[in-house]
C-alpha positions in Angstrom: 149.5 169.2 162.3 147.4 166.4 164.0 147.0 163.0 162.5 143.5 161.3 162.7 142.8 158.6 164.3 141.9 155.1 162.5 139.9 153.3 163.7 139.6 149.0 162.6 135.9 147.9 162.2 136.3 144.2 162.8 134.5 141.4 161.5 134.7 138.3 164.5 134.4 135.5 162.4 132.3 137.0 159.8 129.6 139.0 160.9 128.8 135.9 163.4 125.6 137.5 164.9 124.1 137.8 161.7 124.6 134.4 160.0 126.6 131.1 161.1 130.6 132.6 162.1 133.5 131.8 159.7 131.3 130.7 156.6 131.9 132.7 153.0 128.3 134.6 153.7 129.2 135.3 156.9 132.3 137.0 155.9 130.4 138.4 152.7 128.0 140.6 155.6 130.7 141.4 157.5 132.1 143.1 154.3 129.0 144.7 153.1 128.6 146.1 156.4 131.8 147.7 155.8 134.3 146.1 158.3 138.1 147.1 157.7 139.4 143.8 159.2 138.3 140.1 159.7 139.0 137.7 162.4 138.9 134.0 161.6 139.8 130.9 163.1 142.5 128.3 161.7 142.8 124.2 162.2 144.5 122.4 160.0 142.8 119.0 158.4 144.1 115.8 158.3 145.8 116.3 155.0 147.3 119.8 156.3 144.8 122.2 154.6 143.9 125.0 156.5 140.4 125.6 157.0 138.7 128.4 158.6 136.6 126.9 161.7 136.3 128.4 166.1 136.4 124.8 168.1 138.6 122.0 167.1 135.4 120.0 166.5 132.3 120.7 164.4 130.2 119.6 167.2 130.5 117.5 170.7 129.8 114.9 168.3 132.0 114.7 165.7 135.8 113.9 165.1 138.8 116.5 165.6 139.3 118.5 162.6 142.4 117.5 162.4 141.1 114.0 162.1 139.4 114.5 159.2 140.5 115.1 155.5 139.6 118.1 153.6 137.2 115.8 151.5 135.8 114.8 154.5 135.2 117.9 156.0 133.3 119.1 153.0 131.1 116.6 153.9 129.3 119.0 157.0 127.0 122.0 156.4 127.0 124.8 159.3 123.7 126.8 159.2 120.3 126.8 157.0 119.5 130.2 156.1 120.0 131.4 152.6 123.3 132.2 150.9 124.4 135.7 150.4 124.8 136.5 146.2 128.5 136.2 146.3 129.0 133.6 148.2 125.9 131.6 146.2 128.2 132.5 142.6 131.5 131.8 144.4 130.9 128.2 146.0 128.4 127.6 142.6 131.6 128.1 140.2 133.8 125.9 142.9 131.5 123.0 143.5 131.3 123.9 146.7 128.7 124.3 149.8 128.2 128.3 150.4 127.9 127.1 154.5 130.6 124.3 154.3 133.7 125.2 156.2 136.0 127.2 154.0 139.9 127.1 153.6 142.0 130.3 154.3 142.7 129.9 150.4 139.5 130.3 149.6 138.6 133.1 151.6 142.0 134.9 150.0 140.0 134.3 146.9 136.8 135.1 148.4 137.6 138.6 149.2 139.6 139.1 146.0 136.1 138.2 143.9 134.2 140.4 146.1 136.4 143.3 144.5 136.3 142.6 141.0 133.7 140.9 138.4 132.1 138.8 140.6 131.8 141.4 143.2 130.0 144.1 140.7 127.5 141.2 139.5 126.3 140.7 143.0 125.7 144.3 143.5 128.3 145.4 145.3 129.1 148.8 145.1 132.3 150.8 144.6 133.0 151.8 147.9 132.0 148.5 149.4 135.3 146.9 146.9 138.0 149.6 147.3 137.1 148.9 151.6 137.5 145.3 150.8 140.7 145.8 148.6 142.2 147.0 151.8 141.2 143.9 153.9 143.2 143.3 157.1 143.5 139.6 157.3 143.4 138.5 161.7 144.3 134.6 161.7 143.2 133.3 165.0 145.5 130.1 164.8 143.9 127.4 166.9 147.0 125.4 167.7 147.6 125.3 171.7 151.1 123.1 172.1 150.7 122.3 175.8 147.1 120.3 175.1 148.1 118.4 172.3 144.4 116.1 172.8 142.7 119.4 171.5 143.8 119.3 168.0 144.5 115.1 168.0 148.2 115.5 166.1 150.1 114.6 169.4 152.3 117.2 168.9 153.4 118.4 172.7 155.0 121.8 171.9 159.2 120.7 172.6 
């Protein structure tokens, strides 16, 4: 008796081509679209929150994520076009910017909605929520211990 393959449909950063990478409707696409898995990326702020963000600075202008406070970083918005109907209801209920930069919490929670209530009232369908219910989780943590100057905390890796 063979065994069939599986094969992982992965979500890099969201679905990144379609809408600014590792924002709540990034990842909302990526799970309409019916990935099995999502890659993110992980700094940690200031105030050690995880957040969910590719380079260790917004832009070549900005400070190091890790020099900034999670209040702080709530203060930058990453992309213009219009929210996805979860993500809208999700940040809405949170007080929160649908293309701020999330924390890994929140995408925990993010996912969860997506199969329940929330979920069903932004039209997603059955299938789409028992996929998501099975969500592999790929943390990309951003910490290199050798180039301490890339994350700001000094730390050296001994």
């Amino acid at each position: 008796m063979s065994r069939p393959f599986a094969i992982e449909v992965q979500g890099h950063r969201g679905a990144r081509g379609l809408l600014p990478e590792n924002t709540l409707p990034s990842f909302e696409i990526a799970l309409d679209l019916g990935v099995t898995s999502i890659e993110t990326d992980v700094h940690l702020t200031q105030d050690d929150v995880a957040v969910l963000h590719h380079d260790a600075r917004i832009s070549d202008t900005t400070p190091l994520i890790r020099a900034l406070t999670l209040d702080q970083l709530r203060t930058y918005h990453i992309g213009n076009a219009a929210p996805t109907p979860l993500a809208q209801r999700f940040a809405a209920a949170r007080g929160l910017d649908p293309y701020g930069i999330p924390t890994v919490a929140e995408l925990f929670e993010f996912v969860a909605n997506y199969t329940g209530p929330l979920g069903e009232q932004a039209g997603k369908t059955k299938p789409q929520q028992e996929r998501a219910a099975r969500l592999i989780f790929d943390l990309e943590l951003k910490r290199v211990p050798f180039c301490p100057e890339t994350i700001g905390d000094g730390f050296n890796g001994t």
